[in-house]
FIKOLZA-1660 file (N, C-alpha, C; in steps of 0.1 Angstrom, whole numbers, plus 5000, padded with zeros to 4 digits):
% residues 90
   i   px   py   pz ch aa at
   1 6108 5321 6839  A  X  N
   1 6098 5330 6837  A  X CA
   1 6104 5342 6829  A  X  C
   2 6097 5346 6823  A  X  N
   2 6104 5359 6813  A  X CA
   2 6099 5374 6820  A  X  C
   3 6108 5381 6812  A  X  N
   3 6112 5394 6823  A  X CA
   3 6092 5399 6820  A  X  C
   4 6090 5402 6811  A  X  N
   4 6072 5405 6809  A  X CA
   4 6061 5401 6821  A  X  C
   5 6067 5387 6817  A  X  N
   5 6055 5381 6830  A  X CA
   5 6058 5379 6840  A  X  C
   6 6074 5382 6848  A  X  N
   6 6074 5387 6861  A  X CA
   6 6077 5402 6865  A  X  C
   7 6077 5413 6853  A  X  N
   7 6068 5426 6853  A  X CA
   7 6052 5425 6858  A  X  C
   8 6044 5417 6847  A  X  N
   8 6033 5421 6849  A  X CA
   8 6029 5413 6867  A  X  C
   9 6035 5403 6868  A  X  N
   9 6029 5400 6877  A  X CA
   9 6034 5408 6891  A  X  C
  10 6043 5417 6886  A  X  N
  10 6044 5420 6902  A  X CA
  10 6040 5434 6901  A  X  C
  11 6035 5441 6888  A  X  N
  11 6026 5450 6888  A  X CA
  11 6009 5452 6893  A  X  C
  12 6008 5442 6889  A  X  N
  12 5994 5435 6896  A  X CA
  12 5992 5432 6908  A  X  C
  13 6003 5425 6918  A  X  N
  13 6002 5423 6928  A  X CA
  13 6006 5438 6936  A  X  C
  14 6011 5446 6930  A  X  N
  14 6015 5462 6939  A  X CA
  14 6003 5468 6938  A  X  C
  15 5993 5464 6930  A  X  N
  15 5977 5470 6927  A  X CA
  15 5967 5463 6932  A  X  C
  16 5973 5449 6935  A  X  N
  16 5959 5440 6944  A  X CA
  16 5955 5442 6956  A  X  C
  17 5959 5454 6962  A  X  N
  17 5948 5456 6976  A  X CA
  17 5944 5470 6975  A  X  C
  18 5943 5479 6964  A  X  N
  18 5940 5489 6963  A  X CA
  18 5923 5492 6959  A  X  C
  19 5916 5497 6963  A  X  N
  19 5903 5500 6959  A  X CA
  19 5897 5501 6948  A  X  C
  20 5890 5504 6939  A  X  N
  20 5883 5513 6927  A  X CA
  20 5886 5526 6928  A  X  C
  21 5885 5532 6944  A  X  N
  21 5888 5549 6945  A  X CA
  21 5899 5551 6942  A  X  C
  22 5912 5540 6952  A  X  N
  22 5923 5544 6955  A  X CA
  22 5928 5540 6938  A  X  C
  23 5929 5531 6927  A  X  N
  23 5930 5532 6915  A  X CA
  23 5925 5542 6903  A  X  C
  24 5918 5550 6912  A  X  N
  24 5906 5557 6900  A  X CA
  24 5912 5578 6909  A  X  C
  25 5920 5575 6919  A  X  N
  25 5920 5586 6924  A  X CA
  25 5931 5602 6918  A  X  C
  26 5927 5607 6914  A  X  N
  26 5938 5615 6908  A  X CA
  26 5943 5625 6917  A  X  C
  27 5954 5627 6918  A  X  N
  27 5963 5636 6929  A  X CA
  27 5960 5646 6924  A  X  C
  28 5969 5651 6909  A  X  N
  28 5966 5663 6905  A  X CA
  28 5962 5666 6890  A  X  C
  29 5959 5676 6884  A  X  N
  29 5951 5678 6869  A  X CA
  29 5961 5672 6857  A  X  C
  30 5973 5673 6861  A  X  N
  30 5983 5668 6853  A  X CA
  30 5992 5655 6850  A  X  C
  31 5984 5645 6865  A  X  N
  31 5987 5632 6868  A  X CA
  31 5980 5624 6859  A  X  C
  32 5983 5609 6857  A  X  N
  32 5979 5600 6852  A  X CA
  32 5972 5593 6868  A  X  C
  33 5960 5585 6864  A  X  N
  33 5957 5578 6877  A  X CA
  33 5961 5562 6878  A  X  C
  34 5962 5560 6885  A  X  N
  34 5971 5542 6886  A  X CA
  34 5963 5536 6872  A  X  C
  35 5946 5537 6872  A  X  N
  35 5939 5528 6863  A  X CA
  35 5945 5535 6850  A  X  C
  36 5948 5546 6847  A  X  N
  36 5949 5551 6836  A  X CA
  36 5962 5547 6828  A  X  C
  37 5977 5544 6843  A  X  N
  37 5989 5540 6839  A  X CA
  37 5984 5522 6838  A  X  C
  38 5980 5516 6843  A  X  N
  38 5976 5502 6840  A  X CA
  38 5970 5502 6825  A  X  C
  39 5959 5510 6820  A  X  N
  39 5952 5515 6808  A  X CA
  39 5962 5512 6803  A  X  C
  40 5972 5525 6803  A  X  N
  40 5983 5528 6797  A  X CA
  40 5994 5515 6790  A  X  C
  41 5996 5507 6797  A  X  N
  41 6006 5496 6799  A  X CA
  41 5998 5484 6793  A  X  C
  42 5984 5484 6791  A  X  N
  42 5977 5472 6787  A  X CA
  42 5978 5480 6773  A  X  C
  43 5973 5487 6767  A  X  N
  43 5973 5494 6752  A  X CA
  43 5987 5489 6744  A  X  C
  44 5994 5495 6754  A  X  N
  44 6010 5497 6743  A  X CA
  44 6012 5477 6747  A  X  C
  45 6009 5471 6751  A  X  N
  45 6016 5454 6753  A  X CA
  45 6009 5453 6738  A  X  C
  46 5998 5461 6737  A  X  N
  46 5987 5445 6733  A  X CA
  46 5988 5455 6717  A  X  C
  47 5991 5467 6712  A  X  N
  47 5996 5475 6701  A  X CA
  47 6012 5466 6695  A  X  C
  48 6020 5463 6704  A  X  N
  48 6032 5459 6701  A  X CA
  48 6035 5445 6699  A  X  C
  49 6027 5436 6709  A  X  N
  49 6022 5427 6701  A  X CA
  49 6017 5423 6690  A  X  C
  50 6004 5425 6683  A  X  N
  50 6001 5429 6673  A  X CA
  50 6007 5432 6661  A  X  C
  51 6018 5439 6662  A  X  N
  51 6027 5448 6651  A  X CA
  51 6040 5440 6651  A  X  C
  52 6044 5431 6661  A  X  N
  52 6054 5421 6657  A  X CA
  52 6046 5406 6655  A  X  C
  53 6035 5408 6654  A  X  N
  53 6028 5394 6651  A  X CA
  53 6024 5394 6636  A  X  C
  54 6020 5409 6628  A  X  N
  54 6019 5411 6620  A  X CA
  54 6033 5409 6609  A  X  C
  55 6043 5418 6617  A  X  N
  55 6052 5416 6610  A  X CA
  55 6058 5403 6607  A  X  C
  56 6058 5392 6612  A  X  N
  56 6063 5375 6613  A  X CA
  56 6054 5370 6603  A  X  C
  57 6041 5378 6604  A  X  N
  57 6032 5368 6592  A  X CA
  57 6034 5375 6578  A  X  C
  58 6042 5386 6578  A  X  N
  58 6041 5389 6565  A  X CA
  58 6058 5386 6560  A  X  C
  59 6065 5382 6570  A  X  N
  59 6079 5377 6565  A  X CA
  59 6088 5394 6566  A  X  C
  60 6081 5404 6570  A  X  N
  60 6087 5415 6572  A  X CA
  60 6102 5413 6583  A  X  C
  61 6111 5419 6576  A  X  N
  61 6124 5420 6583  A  X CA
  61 6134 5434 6582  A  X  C
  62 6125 5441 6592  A  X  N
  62 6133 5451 6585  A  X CA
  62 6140 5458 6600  A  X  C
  63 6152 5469 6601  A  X  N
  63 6154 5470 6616  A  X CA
  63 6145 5484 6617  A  X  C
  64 6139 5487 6630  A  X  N
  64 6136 5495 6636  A  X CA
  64 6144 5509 6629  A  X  C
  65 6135 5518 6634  A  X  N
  65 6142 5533 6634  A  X CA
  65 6145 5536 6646  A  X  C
  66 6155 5543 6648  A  X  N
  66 6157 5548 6661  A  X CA
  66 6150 5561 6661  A  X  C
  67 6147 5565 6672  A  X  N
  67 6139 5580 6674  A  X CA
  67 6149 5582 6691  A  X  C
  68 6146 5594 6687  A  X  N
  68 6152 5606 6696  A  X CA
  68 6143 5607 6710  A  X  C
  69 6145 5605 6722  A  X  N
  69 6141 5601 6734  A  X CA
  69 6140 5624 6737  A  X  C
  70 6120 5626 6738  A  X  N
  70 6119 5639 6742  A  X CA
  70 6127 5644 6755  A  X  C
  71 6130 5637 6762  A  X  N
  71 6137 5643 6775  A  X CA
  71 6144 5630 6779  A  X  C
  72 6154 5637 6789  A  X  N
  72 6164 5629 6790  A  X CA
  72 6162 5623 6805  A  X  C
  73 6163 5606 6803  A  X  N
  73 6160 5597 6814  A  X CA
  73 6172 5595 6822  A  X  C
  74 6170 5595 6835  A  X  N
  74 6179 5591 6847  A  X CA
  74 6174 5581 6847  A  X  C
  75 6182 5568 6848  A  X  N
  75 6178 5558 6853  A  X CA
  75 6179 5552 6868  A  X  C
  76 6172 5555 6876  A  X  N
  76 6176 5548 6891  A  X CA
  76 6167 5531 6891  A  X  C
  77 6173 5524 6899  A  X  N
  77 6169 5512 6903  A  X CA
  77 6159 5510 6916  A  X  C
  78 6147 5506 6919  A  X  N
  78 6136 5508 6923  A  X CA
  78 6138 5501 6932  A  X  C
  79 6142 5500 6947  A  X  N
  79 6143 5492 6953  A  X CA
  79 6133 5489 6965  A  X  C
  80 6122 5497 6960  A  X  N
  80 6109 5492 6967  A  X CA
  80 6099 5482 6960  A  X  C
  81 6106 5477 6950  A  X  N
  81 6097 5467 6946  A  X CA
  81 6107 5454 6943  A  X  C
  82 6115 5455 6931  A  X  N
  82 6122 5448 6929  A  X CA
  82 6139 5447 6920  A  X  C
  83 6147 5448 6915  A  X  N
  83 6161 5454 6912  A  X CA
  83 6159 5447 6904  A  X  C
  84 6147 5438 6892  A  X  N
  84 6148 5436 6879  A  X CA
  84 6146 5450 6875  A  X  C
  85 6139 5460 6874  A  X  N
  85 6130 5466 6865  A  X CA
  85 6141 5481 6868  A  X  C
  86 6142 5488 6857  A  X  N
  86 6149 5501 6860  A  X CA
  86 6136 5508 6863  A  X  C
  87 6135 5519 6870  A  X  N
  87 6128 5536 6877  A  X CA
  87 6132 5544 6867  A  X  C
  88 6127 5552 6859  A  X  N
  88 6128 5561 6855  A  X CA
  88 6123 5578 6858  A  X  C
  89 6133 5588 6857  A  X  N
  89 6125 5599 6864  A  X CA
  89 6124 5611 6851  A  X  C
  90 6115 5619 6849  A  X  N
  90 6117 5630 6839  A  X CA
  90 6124 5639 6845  A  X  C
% end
């Protein structure tokens, strides 16, 4: 199984006994709400997708630009779910 689809599926299953409220619930004015980071995470798959599917049909080969990361990531390892996936914190 590839590292995507045992992401998604163990993202899914950390969100299958949660409610509509408890997905829809916002802590504070400045938070994302779970549905909104799920939102979030379905957009950019299915955007990136797209734009490397586009690029294979058009024989496009070109490398990526690098861009400058706005703040700088600590990476910790998440050991309440699983030690595939890095934690990241701002």
């Amino acid at each position: 199984m590839n590292t995507n689809q045992a992401f998604r599926e163990d993202v899914l299953e950390a969100v299958s006994d949660l409610s509509y409220e408890e997905l829809n619930q916002k802590i504070s004015d400045d938070k994302w709400t779970i549905m909104q980071v799920l939102e979030h995470l379905y957009l950019m798959e299915e955007m990136i997708v797209a734009r490397v599917w586009h690029q294979l049909q058009n024989g496009e080969n070109k490398p990526a630009e690098k861009k400058q990361f706005l703040f700088n990531l600590e990476k910790e390892w998440d050991s309440q779910t699983s030690s595939r996936y890095p934690r990241y914190r701002f």
